[in-house]
C-alpha positions as CSV (number, residue, x, y, z in Angstrom):
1,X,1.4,15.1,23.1
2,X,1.5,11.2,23.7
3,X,2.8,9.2,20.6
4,X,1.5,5.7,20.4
5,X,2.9,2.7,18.6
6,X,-0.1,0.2,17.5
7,X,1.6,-3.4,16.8
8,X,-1.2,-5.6,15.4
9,X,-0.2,-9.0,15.8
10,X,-0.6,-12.4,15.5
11,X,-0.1,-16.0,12.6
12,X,-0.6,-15.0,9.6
13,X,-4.1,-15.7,8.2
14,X,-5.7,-13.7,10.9
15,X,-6.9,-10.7,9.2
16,X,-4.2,-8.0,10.4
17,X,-4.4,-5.8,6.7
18,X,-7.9,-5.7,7.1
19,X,-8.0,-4.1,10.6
20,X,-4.9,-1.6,9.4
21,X,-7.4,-0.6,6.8
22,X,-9.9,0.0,9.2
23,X,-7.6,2.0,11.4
24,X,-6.7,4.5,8.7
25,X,-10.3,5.4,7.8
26,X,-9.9,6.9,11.5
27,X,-6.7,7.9,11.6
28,X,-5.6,9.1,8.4
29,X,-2.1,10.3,9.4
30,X,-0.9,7.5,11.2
31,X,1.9,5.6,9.4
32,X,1.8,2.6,8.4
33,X,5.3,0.5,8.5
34,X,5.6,-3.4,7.9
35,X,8.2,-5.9,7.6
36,X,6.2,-7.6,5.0
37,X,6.6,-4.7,2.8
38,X,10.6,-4.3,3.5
39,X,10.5,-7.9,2.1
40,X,9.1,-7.2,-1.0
41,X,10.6,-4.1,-2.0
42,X,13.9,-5.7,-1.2
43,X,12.9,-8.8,-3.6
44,X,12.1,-6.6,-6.2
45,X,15.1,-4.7,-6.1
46,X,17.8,-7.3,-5.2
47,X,16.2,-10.6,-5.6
48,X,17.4,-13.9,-4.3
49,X,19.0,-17.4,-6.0
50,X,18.3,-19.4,-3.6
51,X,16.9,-20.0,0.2
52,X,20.8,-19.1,1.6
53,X,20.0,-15.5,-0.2
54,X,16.7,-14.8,0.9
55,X,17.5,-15.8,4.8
56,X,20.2,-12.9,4.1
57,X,18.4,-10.3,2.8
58,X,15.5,-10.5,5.5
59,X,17.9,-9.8,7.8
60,X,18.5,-6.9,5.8
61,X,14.8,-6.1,5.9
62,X,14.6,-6.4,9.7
63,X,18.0,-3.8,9.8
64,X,15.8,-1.6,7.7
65,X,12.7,-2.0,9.5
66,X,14.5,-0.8,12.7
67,X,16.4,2.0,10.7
68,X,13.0,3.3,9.6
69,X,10.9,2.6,12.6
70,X,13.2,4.6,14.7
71,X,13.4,7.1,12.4
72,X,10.1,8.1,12.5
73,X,9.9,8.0,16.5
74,X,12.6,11.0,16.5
75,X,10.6,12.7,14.0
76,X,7.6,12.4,16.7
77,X,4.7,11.1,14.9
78,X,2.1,10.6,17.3
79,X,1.0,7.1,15.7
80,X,2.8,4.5,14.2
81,X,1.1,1.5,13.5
82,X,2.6,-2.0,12.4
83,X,1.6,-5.1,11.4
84,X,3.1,-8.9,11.4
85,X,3.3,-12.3,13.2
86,X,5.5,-10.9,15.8
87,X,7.0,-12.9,18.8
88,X,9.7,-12.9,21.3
89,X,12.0,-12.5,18.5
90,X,10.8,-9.0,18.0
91,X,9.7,-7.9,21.3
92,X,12.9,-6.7,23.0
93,X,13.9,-4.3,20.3
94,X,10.5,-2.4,19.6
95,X,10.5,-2.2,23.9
96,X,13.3,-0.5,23.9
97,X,12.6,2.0,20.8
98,X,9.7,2.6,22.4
99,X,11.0,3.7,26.2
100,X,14.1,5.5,24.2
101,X,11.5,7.4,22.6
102,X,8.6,8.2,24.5
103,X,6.2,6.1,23.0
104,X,2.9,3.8,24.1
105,X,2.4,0.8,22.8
106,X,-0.9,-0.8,21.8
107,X,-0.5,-4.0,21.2
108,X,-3.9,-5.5,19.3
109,X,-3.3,-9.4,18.9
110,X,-5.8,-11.4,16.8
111,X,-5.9,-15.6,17.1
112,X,-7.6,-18.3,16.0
113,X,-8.0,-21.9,15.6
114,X,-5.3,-24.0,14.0
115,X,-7.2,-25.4,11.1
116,X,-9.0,-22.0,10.6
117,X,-5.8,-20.3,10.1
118,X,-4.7,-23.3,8.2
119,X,-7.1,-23.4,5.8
120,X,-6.7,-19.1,4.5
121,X,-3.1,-19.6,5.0
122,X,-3.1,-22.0,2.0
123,X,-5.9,-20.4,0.2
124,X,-3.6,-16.7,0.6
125,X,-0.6,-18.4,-0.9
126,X,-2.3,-19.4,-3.7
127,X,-4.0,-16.3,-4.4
128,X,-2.6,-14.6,-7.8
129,X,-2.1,-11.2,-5.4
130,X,0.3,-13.0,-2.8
131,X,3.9,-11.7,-4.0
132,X,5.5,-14.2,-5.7
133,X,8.4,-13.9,-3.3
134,X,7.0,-15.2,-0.2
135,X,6.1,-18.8,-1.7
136,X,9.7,-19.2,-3.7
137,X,13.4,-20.5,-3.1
138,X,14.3,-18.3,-6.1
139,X,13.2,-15.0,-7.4
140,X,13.9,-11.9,-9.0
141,X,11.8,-9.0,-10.3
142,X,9.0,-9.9,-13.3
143,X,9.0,-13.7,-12.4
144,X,5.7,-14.9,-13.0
145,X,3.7,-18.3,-11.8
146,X,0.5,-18.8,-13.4
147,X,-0.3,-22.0,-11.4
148,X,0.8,-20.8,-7.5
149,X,0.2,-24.5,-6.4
150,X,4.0,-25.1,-8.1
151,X,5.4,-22.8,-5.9
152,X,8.5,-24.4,-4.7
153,X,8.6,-23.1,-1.1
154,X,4.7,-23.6,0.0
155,X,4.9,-23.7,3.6
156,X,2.9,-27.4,4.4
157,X,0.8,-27.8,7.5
158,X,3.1,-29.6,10.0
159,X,5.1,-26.4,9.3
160,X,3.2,-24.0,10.0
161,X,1.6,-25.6,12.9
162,X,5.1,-25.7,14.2
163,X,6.3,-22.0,13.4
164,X,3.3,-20.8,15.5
165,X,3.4,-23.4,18.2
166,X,7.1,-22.3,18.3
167,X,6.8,-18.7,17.5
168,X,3.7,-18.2,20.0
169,X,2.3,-15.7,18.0
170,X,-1.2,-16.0,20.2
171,X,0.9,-15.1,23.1
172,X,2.7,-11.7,21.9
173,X,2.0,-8.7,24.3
174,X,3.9,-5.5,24.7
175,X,1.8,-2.5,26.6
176,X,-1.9,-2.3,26.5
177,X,-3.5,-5.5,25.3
178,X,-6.5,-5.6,22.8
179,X,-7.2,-9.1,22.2
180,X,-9.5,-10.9,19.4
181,X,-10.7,-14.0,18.8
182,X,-10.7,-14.3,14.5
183,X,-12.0,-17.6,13.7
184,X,-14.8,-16.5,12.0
185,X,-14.5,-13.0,11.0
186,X,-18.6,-11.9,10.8
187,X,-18.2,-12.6,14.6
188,X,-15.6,-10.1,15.3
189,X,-16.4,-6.5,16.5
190,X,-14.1,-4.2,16.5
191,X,-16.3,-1.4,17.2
192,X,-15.0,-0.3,20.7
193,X,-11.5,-0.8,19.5
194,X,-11.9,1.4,16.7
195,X,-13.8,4.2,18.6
196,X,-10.9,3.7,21.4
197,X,-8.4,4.5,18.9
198,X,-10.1,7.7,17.1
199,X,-10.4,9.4,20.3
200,X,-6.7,9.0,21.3
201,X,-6.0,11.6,18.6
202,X,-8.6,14.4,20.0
């Protein structure tokens, strides 16, 4: 049986939760593990004081991440699928999981322009749904900001614009390549991709 690891990358803003969504109406069983997630249960349960606190517990996140990512390769599931901005930072570890344990990878990577992925950026951090964590220098379980625009860690746009010109999330690759262009999303099919995937499982 091959076992396949789908990484859907790329900046943020670029729709990745959407197209896991979509990938699980297909493929019910695949599991689903992300970074994102590690983040917020560990803010929940631990919490951080300041930004010296939460730069140490996401590299507890990304130990756990491994931990758990590995973990299911020995177990053999056929797909895993996860989903983040990754870059060079990442790529030399989920390589060698994946040779160590016998698995594919798929890497679908979505871009788009700057100002595009500017603009939903901004609007997502704002959103009342965007855990509280990833837009503070402080928090702990049951904080609460009504008004999201005082968030005091909002990422501005020279920032971002130089995490992902840094970062080169547009660039990431690891395995087979699906690439996307996701500046405007009613343009985007991902109709072959989809069909592609369904059929690795028959």
């Amino acid at each position: 049986m091959n076992k396949y690891l789908v990484l859907i990358a790329g900046s943020p803003a670029t729709g990745k939760s959407y197209l896991v969504r979509e990938i699980q109406k297909v493929i019910p069983s695949i599991f689903v593990i992300t970074p994102d997630e590690f983040k917020e249960i560990l803010a929940d349960s631990v919490g951080f004081s300041n930004l010296a606190e939460k730069a140490k517990l996401e590299k507890d996140v990304w130990a756990n991440y491994y931990n758990v990512l590995e973990t299911y390769m020995r177990m053999g599931k056929q797909f895993i699928l996860s989903e983040y901005p990754f870059s060079k930072k990442q790529k030399g570890r989920l390589k060698q999981l994946s040779e160590d344990n016998n698995y594919q990878i798929i890497t679908i990577r979505l871009r788009a322009k700057f100002e595009t992925l500017w603009q939903r950026r901004k609007a997502r951090d704002r959103q009342s749904d965007r855990h509280l964590s990833h837009i503070m220098s402080h928090y702990h379980f049951g904080d609460y900001l009504t008004d999201r625009t005082q968030a005091d860690n909002l990422i501005t746009k020279s920032e971002f614009e130089k995490i992902i010109d840094d970062r080169k999330y547009d660039q990431f690759a690891l395995g087979e390549l699906w690439d996307f262009d996701v500046t405007d999303f009613d343009e985007v099919d991902y109709v072959q991709l989809i069909d592609y995937l369904s059929n690795l499982g028959k």
